[in-house]
PDB file with one MODEL, atoms N, CA, C and O in Angstrom:
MODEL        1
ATOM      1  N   UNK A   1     247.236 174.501 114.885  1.00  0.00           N
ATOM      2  CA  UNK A   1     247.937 175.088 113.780  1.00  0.00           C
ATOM      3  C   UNK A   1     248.457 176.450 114.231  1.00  0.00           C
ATOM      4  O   UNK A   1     247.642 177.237 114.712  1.00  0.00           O
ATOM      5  N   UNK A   2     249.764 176.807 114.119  1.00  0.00           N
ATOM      6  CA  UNK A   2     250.412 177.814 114.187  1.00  0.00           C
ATOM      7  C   UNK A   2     250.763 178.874 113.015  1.00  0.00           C
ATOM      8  O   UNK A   2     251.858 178.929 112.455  1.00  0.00           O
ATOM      9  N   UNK A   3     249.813 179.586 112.777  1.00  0.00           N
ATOM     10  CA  UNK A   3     250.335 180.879 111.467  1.00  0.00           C
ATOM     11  C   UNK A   3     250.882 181.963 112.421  1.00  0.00           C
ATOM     12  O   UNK A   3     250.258 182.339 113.413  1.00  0.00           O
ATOM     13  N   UNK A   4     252.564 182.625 111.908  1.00  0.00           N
ATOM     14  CA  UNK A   4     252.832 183.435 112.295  1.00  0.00           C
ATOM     15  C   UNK A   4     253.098 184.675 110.912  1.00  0.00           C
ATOM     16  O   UNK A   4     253.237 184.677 109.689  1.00  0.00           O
ATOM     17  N   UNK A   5     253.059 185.487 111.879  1.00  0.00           N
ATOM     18  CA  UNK A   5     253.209 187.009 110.368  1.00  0.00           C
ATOM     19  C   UNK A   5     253.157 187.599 110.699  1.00  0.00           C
ATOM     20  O   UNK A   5     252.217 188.125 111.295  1.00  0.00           O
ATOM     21  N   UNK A   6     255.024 188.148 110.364  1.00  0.00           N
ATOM     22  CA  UNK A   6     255.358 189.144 110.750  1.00  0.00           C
ATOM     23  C   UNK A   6     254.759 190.497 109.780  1.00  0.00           C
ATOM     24  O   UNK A   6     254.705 190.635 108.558  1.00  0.00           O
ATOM     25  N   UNK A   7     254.296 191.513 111.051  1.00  0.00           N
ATOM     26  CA  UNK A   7     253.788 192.545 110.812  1.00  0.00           C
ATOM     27  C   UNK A   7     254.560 193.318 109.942  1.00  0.00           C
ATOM     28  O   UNK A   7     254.359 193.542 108.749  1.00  0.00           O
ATOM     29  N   UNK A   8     255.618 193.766 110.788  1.00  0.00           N
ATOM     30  CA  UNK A   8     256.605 194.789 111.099  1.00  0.00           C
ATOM     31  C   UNK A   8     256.472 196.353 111.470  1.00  0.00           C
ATOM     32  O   UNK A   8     257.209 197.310 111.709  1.00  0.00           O
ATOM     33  N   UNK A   9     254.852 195.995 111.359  1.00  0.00           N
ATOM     34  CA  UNK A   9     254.591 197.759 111.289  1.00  0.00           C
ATOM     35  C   UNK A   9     253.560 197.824 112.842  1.00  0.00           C
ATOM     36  O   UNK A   9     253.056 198.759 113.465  1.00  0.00           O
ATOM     37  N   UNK A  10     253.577 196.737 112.984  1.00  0.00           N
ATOM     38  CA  UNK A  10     252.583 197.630 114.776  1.00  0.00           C
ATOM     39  C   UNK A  10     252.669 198.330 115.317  1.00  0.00           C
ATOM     40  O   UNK A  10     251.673 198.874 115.794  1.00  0.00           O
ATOM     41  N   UNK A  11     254.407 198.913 115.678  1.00  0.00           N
ATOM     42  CA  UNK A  11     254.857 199.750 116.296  1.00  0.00           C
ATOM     43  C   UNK A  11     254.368 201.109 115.725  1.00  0.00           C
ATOM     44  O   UNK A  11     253.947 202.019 116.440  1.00  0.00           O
ATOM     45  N   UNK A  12     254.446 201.155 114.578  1.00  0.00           N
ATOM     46  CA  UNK A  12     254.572 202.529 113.812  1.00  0.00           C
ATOM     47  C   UNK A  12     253.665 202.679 112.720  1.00  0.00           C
ATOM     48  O   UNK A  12     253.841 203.571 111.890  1.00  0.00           O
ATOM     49  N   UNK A  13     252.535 201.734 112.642  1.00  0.00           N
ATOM     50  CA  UNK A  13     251.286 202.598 112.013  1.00  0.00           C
ATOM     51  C   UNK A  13     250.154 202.925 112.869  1.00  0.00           C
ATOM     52  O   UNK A  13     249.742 202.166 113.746  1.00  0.00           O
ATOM     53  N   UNK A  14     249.605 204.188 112.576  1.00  0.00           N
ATOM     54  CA  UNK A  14     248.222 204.886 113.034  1.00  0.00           C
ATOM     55  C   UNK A  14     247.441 203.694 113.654  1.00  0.00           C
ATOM     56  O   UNK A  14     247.379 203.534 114.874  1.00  0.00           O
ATOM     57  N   UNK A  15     246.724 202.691 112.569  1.00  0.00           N
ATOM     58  CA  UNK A  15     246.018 202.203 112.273  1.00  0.00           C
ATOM     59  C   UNK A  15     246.529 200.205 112.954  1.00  0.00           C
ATOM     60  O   UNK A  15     246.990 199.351 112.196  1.00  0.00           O
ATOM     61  N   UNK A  16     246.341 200.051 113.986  1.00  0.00           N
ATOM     62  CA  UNK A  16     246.841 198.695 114.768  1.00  0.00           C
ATOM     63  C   UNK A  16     245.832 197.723 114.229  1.00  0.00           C
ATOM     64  O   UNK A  16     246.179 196.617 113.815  1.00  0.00           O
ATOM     65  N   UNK A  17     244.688 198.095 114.231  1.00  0.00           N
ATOM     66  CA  UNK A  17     243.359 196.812 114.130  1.00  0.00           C
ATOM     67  C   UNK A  17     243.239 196.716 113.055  1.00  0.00           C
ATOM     68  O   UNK A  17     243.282 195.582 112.577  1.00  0.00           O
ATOM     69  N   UNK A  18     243.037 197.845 112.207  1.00  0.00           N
ATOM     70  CA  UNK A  18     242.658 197.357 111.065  1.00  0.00           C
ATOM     71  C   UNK A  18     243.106 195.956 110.178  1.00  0.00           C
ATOM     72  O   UNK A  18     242.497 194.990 109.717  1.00  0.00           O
ATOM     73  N   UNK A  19     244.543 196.422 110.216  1.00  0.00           N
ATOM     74  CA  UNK A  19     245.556 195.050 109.250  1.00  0.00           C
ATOM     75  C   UNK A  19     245.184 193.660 110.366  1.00  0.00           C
ATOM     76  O   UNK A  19     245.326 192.544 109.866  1.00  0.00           O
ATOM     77  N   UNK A  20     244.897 193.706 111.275  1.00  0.00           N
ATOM     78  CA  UNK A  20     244.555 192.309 112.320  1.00  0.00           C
ATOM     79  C   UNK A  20     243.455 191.717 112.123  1.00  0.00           C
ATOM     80  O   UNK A  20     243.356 190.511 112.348  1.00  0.00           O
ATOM     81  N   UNK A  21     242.176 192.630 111.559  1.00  0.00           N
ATOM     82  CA  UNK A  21     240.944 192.179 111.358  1.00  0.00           C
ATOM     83  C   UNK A  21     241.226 191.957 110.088  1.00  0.00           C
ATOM     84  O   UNK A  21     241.514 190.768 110.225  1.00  0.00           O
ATOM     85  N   UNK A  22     241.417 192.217 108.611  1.00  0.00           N
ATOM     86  CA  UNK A  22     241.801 191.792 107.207  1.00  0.00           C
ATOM     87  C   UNK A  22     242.397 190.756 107.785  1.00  0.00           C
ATOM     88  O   UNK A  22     241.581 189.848 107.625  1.00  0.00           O
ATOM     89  N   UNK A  23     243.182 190.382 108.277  1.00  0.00           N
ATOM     90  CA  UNK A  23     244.093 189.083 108.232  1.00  0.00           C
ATOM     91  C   UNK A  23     243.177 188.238 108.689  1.00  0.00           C
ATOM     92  O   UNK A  23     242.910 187.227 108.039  1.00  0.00           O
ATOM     93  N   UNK A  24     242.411 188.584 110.149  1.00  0.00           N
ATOM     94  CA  UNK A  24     241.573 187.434 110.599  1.00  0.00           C
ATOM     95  C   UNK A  24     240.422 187.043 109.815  1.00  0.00           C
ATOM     96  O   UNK A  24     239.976 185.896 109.774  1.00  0.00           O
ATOM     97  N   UNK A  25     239.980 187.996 109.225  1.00  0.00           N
ATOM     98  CA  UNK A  25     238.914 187.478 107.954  1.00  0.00           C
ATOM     99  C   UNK A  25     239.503 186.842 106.900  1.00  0.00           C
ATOM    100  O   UNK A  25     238.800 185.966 106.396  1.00  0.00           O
ATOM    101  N   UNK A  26     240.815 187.052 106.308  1.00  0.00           N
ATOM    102  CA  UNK A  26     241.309 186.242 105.445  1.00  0.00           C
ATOM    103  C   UNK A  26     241.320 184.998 105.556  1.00  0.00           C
ATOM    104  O   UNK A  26     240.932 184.258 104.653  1.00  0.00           O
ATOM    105  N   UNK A  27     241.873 184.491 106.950  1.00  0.00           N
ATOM    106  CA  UNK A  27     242.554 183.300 107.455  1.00  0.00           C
ATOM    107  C   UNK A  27     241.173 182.568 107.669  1.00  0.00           C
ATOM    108  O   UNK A  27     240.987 181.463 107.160  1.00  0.00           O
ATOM    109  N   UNK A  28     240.169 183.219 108.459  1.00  0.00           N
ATOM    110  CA  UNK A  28     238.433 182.347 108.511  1.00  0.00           C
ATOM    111  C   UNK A  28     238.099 181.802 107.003  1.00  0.00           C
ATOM    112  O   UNK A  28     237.976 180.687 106.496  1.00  0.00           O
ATOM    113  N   UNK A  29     238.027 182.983 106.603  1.00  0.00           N
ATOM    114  CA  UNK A  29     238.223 182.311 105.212  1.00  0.00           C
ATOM    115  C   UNK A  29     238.671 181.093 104.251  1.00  0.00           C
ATOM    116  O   UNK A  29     237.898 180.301 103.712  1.00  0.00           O
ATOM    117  N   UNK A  30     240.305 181.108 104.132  1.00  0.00           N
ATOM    118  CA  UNK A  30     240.983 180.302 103.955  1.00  0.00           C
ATOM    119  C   UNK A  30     240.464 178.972 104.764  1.00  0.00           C
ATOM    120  O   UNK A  30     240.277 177.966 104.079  1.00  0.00           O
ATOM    121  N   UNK A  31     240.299 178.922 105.713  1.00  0.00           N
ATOM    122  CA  UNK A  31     240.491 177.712 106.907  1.00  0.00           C
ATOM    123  C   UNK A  31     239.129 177.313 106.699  1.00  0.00           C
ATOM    124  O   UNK A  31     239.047 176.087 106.778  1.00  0.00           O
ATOM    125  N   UNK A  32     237.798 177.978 106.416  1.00  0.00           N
ATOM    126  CA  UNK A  32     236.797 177.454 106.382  1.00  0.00           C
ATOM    127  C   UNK A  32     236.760 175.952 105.874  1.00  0.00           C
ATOM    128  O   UNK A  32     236.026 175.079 106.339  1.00  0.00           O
ATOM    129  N   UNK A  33     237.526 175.819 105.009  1.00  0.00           N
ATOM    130  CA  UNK A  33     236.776 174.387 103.966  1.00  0.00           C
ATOM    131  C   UNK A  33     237.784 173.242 104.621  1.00  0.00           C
ATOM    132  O   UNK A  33     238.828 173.625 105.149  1.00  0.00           O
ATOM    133  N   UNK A  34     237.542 172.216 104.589  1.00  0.00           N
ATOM    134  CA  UNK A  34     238.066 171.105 104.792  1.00  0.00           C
ATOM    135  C   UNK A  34     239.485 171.068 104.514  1.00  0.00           C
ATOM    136  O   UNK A  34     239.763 171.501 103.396  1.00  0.00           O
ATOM    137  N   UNK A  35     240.550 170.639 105.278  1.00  0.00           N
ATOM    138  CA  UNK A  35     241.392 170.466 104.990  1.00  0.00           C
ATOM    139  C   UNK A  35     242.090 169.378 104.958  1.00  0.00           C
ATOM    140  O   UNK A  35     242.076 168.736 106.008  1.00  0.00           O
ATOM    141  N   UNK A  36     242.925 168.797 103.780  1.00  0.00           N
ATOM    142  CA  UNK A  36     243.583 167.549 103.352  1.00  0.00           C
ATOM    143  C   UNK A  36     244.511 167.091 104.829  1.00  0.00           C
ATOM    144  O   UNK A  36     245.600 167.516 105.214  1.00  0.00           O
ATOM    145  N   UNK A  37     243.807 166.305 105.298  1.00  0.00           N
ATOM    146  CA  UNK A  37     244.814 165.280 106.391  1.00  0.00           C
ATOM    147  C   UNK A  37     246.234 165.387 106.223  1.00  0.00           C
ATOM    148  O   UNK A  37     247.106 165.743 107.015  1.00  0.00           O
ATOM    149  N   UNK A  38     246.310 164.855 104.556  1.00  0.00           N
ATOM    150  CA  UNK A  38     247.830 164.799 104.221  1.00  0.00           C
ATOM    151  C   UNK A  38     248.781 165.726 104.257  1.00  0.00           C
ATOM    152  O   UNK A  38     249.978 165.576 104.012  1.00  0.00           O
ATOM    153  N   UNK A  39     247.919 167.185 104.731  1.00  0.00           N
ATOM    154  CA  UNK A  39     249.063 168.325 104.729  1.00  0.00           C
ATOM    155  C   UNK A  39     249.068 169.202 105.770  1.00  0.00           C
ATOM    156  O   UNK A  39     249.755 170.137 106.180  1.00  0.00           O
ATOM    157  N   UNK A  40     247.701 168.372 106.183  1.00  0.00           N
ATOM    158  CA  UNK A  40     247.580 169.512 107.897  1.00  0.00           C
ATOM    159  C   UNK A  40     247.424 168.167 108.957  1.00  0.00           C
ATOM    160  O   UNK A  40     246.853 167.118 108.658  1.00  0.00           O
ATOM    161  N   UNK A  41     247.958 168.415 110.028  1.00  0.00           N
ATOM    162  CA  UNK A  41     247.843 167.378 111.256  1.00  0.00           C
ATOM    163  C   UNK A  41     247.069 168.890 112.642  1.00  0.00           C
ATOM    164  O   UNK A  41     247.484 169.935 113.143  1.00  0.00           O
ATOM    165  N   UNK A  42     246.019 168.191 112.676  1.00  0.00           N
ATOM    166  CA  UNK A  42     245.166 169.047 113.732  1.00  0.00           C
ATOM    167  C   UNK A  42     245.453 168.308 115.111  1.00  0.00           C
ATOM    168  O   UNK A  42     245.143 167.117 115.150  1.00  0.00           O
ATOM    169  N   UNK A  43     246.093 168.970 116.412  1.00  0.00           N
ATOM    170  CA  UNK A  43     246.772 168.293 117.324  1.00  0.00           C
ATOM    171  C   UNK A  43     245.897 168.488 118.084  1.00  0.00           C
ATOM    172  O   UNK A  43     246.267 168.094 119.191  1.00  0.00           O
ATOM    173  N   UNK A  44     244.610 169.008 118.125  1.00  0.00           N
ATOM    174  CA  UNK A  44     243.410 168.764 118.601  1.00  0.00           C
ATOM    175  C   UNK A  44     242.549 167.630 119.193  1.00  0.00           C
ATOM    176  O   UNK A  44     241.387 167.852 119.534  1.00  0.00           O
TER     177      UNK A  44
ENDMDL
END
């Protein structure tokens, strides 16, 4: 699975990790539970 997202701000905020770690905890999150066959194909 490919999630892309655009930042736009890496270049030019203080703060690089922070917004990368919120996102990666979001997305563990999200992704934890089972997901419907019918809408995800895992090429795994």
């Amino acid at each position: 699975m490919n999630i892309w997202v655009p930042d736009g701000m890496k270049d030019l905020t203080v703060d690089r990790l922070g917004p990368r770690e919120r996102l990666m905890a979001a997305l563990d999150t999200v992704l934890a539970g089972k997901l419907d066959p019918r809408h995800h194909i895992d090429a795994v």
